[in-house]
N, C-alpha and C positions, 0 to 999 in steps of 0.2 A: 234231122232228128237225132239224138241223144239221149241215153240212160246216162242221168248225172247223178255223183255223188260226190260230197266235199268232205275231205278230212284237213281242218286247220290246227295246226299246233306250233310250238316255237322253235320248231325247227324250218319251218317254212313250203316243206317240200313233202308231200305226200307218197310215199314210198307202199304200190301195194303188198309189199312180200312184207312188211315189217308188219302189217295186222293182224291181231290175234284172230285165232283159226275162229272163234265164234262171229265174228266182224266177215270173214271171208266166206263161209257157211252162208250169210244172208248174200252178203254181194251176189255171190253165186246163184241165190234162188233167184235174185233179182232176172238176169243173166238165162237163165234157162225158161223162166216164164214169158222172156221177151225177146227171144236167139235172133230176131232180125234186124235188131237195132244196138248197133254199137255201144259198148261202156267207157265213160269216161270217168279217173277219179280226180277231182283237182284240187293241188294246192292252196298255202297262202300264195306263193309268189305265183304260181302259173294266172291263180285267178286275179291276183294286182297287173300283170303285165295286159291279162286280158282284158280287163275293165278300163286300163287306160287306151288300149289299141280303139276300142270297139264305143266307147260312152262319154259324157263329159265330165270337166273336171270338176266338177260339182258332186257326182258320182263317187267318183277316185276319191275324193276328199271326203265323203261323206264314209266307204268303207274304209278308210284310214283311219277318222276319227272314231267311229265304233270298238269300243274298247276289246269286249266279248266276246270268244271267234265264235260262238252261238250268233250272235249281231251281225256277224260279218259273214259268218257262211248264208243267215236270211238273205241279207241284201245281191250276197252271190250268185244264190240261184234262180232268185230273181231275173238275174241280168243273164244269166247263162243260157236258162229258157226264152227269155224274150229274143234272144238272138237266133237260136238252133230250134225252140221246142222239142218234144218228146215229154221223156217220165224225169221226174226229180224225187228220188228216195234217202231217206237218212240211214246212214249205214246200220242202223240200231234196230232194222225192220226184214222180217223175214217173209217172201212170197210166197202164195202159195197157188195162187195163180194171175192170170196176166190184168193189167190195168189197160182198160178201153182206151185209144187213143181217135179222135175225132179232127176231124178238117177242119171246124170251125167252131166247138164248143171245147169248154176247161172241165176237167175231171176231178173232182173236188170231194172231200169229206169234210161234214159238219162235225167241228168241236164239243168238246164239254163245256161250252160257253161259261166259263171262270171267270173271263175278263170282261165279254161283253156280248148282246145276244145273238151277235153275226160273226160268232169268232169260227174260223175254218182253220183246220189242221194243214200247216205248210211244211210237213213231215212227208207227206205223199203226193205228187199229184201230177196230172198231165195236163199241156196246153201245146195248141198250136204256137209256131213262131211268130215274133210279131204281134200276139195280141196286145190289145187295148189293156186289159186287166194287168197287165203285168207293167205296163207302159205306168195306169199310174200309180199300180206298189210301189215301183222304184221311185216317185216323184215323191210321194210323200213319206218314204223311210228319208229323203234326202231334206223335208222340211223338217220332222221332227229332228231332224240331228243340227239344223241352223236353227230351231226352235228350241236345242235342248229338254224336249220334249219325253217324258218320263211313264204318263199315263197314270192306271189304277193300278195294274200288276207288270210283272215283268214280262208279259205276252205283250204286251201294247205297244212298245217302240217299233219292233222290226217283224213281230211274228203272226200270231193266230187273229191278234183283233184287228190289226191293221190289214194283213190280208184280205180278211172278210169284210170288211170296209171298204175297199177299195172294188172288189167284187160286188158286191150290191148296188156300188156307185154309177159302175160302167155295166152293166150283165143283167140284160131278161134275163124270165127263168130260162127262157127254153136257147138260152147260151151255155147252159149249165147243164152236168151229169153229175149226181151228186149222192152222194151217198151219206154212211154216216161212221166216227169214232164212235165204240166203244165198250164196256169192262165184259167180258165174255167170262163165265165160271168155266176153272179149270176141267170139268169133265168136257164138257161143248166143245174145248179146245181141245183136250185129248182125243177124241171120235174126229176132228177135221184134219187133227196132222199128225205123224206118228215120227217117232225116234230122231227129236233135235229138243236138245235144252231148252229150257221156261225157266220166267223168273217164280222164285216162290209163291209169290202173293198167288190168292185166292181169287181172284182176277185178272186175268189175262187183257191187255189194250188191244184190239184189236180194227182192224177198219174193213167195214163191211159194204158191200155195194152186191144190190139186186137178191137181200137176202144170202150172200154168199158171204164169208171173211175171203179178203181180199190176201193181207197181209195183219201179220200176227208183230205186234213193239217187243222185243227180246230185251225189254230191263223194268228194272224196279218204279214205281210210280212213284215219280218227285226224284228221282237219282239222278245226279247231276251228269251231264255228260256223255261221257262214255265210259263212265269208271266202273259201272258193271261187267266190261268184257275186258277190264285188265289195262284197260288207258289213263294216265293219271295225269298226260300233258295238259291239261289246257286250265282253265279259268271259269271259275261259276258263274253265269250271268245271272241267275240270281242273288247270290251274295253282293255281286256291282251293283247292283240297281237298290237293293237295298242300302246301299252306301252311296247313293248318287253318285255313279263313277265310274258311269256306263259309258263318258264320252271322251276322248283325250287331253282336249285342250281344256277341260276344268270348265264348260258354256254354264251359263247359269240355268238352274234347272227351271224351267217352267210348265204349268199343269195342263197346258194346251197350244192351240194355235194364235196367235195375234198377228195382226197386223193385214194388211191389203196383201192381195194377192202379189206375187212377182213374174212379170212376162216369162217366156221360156223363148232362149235362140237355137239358133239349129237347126238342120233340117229335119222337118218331119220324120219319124223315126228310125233316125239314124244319128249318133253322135247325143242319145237322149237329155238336155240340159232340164233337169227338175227345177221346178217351180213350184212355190204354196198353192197346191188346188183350192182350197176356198181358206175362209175366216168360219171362226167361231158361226161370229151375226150371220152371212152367209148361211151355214147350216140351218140354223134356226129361224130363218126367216126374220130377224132382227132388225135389218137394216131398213129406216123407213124408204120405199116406194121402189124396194130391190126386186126383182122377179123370182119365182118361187124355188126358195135353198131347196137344197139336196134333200132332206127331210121330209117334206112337202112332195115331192120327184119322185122318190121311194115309193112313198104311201098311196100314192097313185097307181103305179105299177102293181101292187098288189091289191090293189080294189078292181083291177080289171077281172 
């Protein structure tokens, strides 16, 4: 198990003494709300060398071609947790007490559903190692990127919608602890933590489980990156994605999934080679005399 955190920049190498003290402030609550479990911070290169060691090259290819290092840190800690599990936190997040960790269920908060109504925040969250949900996030951040795949917003390639999707795909509820994002007024917020910087706004992000805030977002809403605590390295993913030009080699962009599924080799979870989980018609139950799409699969699940 692991507390992971990614800082990618073009420099390559994440260095934690060079992070602005407000970056190190969270790390830290992270760190003392969870004192039993080791902290890792990792790079671009530690995390390429890792994703080659441990995944396949379908993988590797897939966060190479992610232009984003937002894209590329999703698909990261994707892979990071599927191998170690524990907590996955973005450095932008301050605790304020500890995140449940479970043998066999995923620790999750529901989104501001933006992009779509199963969108879950992949800003926070715990999983056992090995799970299945995470097996196949990585499968389908690895289609839409041979699919050139763009979505409705810029959550949709690598983040919130796809997440949650992939969650609802493979996960009873009762695989799930789940909580919820979000906007807490700044008084609420002042009475649960005292004497550490907030962003202006009049709302506070914050992620709540069991009526409690879990962790408090220390930036402005919509601020790209990290450039609220003094970081200027990196690259907007959403300015890419509004230029289509979220992916390296120039794929042609398209609005979904097409085509027949493709087998996946390798051994069962290990070495994980992604594959297109379904088609479109799949989904939708399109295909004449096909067995009931994932839609159909859902809706049942929630009529029991």
């Amino acid at each position: 198990m692991l507390l992971t955190s990614i800082w990618i920049n073009s420099s390559g190498d994440a260095n934690a003494a060079s992070l602005p003290y407000l970056i190190l402030e969270n790390v830290h609550s992270l760190q003392r709300n969870h004192p039993h479990i080791p902290h890792k911070l990792f790079g671009y290169a530690e995390l390429f060398s890792f994703i080659e060691e441990k995944f396949s090259q379908e993988v590797l290819r897939a966060f190479g071609e992610l232009k984003p290092y937002a894209y590329k840190a999703d698909l990261a800690r994707y892979c990071v947790l599927y191998e170690y599990g524990g907590i996955y936190a973005d450095l932008s997040y301050y605790f304020l007490r500890s995140l449940p960790m479970d043998a066999r269920r995923v620790v999750v908060f529901r989104d501001f559903m933006w992009s779509s109504p199963w969108d879950v925040s992949n800003g926070v969250f715990s999983v056992p190692p090995r799970h299945k949900a995470l097996e196949v996030t990585i499968q389908m951040v690895c289609a839409n990127v041979r699919r050139g795949y763009y979505g409705n917003t810029p959550l949709c390639p690598t983040g919130p919608a796809l997440f949650g999707k992939a969650l609802a795909t493979v996960c009873e509820p009762q695989d799930l602890i789940t909580g919820v994002a979000g906007l807490v007024g700044k008084e609420m917020v002042a009475r649960a933590v005292r004497n550490i910087e907030l962003p202006p706004d009049e709302k506070s992000h914050c992620l709540i489980l069991r009526n409690e805030i879990v962790a408090i977002k220390r930036k402005r809403m919509g601020s790209p990156g990290l450039s609220d605590f003094g970081v200027a390295d990196g690259n907007g993913y959403s300015d890419l994605w509004r230029q289509r030009a979220i992916y390296s080699s120039g794929v042609v962009a398209s609005e979904g999934f097409k085509g027949e599924a493709e087998a996946a080799d390798g051994e069962e979870g290990a070495g994980l080679q992604a594959s297109q989980p379904w088609s479109v018609a799949e989904w939708f139950d399109t295909t004449p005399g096909a067995p009931p799409g994932l839609l159909r699969r859902l809706m049942k699940k929630f009529q029991r």
